[in-house]
N, C-alpha and C positions, 0 to 999 in steps of 0.2 A: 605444556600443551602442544600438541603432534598438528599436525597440518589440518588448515580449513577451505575446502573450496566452497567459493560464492556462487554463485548462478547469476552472471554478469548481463542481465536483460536490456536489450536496446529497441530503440523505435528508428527504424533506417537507417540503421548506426549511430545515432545518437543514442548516448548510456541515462538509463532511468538512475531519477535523483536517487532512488532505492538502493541503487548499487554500491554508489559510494559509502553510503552508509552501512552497509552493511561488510565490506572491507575495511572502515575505519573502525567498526564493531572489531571484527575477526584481531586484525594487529592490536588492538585495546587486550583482547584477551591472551597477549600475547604468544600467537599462532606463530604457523610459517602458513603465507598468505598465497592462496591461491584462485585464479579464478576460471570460467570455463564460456567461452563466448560461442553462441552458435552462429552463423551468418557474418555475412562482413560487417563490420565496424572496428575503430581501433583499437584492438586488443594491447597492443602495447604501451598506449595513454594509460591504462588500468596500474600502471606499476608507481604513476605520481602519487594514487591512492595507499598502496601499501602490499600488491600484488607483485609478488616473487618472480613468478612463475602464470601466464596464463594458457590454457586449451581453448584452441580455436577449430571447431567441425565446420569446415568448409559447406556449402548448400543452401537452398534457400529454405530457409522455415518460418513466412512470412504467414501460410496456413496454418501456423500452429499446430500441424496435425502432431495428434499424441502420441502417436507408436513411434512416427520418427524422432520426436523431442526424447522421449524414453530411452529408445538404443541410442541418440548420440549422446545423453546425460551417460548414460550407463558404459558404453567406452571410454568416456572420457576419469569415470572413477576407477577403472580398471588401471588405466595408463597412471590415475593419481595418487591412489590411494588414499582420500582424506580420511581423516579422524570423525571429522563432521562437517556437513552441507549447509548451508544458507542459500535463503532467498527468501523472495520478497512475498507479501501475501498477495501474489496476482492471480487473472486468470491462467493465463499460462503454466504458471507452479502450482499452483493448485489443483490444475489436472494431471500434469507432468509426475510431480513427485510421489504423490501414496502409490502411483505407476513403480516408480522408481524402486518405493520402499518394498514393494510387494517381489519386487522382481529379486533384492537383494536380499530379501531374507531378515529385515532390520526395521527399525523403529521411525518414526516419525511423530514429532508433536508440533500443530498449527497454530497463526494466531499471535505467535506471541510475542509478548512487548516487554522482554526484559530477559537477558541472560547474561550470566554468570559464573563464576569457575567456581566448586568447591573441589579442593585438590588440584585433579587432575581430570577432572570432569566437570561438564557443562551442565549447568543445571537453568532451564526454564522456564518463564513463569507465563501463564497464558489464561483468558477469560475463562469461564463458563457458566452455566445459566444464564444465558443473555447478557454477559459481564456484571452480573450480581455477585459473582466470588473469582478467587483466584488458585489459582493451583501451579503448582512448581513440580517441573516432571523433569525425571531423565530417565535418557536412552541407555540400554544396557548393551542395545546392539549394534556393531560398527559400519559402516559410518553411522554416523547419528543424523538425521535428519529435520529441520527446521523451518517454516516460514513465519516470517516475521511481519506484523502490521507497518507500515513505512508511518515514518518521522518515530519513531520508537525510539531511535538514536540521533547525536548529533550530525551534522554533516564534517566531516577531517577536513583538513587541509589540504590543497595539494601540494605536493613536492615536486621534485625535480627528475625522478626518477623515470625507469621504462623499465617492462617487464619484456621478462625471456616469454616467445610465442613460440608454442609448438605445437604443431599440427598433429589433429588427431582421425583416423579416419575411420568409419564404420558400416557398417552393409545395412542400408536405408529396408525396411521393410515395405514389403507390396503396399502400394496407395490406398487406401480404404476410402477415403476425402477427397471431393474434390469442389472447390473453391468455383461457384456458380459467379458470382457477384461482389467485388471491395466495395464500401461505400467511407465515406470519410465525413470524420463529427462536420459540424457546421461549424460548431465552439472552436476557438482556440485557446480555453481555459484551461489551467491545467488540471490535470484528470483529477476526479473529489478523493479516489485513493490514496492519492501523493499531495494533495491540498495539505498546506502548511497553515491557511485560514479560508474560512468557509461561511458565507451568510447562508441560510434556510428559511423555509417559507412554510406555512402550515395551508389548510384547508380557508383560514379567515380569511385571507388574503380576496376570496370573493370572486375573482377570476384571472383567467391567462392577463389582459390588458394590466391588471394591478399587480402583479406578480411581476413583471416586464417593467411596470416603472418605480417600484422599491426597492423590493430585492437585488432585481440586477444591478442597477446605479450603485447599491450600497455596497455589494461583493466588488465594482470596479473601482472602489473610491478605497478599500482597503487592501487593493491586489488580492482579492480574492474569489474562491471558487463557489458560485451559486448552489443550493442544495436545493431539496425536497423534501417533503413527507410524501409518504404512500399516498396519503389523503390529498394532498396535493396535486401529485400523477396523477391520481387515478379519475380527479375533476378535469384533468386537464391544462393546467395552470405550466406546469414543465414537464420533462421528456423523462422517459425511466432510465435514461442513463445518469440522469442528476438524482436519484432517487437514494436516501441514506434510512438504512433500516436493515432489518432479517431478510426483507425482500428484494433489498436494495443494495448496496457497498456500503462496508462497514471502515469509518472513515477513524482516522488518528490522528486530528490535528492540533494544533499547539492554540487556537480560536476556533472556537464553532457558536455562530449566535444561532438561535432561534426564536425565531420573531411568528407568532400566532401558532405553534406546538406543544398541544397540550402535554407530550410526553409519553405516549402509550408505549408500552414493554416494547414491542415491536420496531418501533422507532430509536428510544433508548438503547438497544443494542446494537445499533450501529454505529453510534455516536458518545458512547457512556466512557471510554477511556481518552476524550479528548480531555485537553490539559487544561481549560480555560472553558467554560460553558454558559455564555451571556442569554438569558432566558429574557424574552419578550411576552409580556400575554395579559389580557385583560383580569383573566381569572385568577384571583391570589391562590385560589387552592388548585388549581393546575400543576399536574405531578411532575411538570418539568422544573420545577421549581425545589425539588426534591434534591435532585442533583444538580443544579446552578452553581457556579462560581457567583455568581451575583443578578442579580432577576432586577427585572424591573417590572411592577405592574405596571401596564400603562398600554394606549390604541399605540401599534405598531405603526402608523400611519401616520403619527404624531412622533415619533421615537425614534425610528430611524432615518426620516430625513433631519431629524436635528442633530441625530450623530454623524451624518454623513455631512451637514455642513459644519460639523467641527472638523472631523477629519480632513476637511476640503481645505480649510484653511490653516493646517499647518503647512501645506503643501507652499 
């Protein structure tokens, strides 16, 4: 297998958990590991990961704007030559790469949560129908191009290592964007994307006040990230950034409870490839109970503060 560059995404320089994993993916298939940082952060810490070699484009790309992400992705492939791209299923790549794919004349498949080598080729595998089935794609065309849902892989080790930095530069295209107003979450949770466990809240919950003292107590008491139903935003109970559905971020985590979610297709697709799915709900034929790891009928109200004074007391 010929060289992989990653899409090495940071928050102020600190590196998304997504990254690591997807550099311990890369060297697992064993690649020669590469990665490409845009913005300051330490590009040379990337090599304890399993990164050879990292491209670092000087600039700030804090706006996100897509045409400059685009041509610095796109020099830095030129300068690299990968085999094939990784990165994370954010927003950032998500607008970035099919950019990317279009410009280079090659393939892209989103989404997915599991690859593979057969031969000497990467092969795929990623949701569709609302994650009702699965399908295994490859690219025929070079680089091959990928995002992947985060926790999809484990997190490596760090090593001891430091990657070779080298600077890559590019002619930033005319500003189209421009950045009126930052505002910053309120939460310091970590984002429901990269949530490794996740409590969720449905419509029954009855209001914001009861929503505020189940839910969230129950997500701090597992280190975990608070969710939603649409049905839930939409009453006003939590904010649309906690929102997990087709409407909402579609979440990959290793726990996801839901407590008062009947399950509608909509919702299920944001949440159907988590690995663990502890169903809460009065109603035994409630379709979330379809896809459970383990269900419990029973009042949420009654249910999870008795799970959260168990969990309280292992502590």
């Amino acid at each position: 297998m010929s060289g992989i560059l990653v899409f090495a995404e940071h928050d102020g320089g600190v590196f998304k958990k997504t990254t690591f994993e997807l550099l311990g993916k890369a060297a697992e298939l064993g690649a020669t590991v590469q990665a490409v940082v845009l913005g300051d952060a330490p590009a040379a810490d990337l090599g304890a990961y399993g990164a050879s070699t990292v491209f670092q484009v000087a600039g700030d790309f804090s706006s996100h704007d897509s045409d400059a992400v685009t041509a610095a992705l796109a020099a830095v492939v030129e300068a690299a030559s990968p085999a094939a791209i990784l990165a994370s299923t954010t927003y950032a790549a998500k607008d970035a790469l099919p950019r990317l794919a279009a410009r280079l004349g090659t393939g892209m498949a989103s989404g997915v949560t599991k690859i593979d080598l057969e031969g000497d080729a990467i092969v795929a595998r990623r949701p569709i129908y609302s994650g009702k089935a699965y399908v295994d794609v490859a690219i025929s065309g070079s680089p091959a191009l990928y995002t992947v849902r985060p926790n999809s892989f484990g997190q490596p080790e760090a090593g001891a290592g430091s990657a070779d930095v080298q600077a890559v530069s590019f002619e930033a295209p005319a500003a189209r964007l421009t950045v009126v107003e930052r505002k910053t979450p309120e939460t310091q949770a970590v984002d429901l994307t990269e949530a490794d466990r996740i409590v969720s809240g449905g419509r029954s919950l009855g209001s914001k006040d009861k929503f505020d003292a189940v839910i969230r107590p129950m997500a701090a008491a597992l280190g975990a990230t608070a969710g939603a139903s649409r049905a839930a935003v939409d009453a006003g109970y939590a904010s649309h950034e906690e929102q997990v559905g087709q409407t909402g971020k579609v979440v990959n985590p290793s726990l996801y409870i839901a407590a008062g979610i009947s399950g509608a297709i909509q919702h299920l697709a944001g949440m159907r490839s988590s690995k663990v799915i502890v169903a809460i709900n009065t109603d035994a034929e409630a379709p979330i109970f379809e896809h459970a790891t383990y269900g419990i009928v029973g009042d949420l109200f009654e249910v999870l503060p008795a799970i959260q004074a168990e969990v309280e007391a292992l502590d």
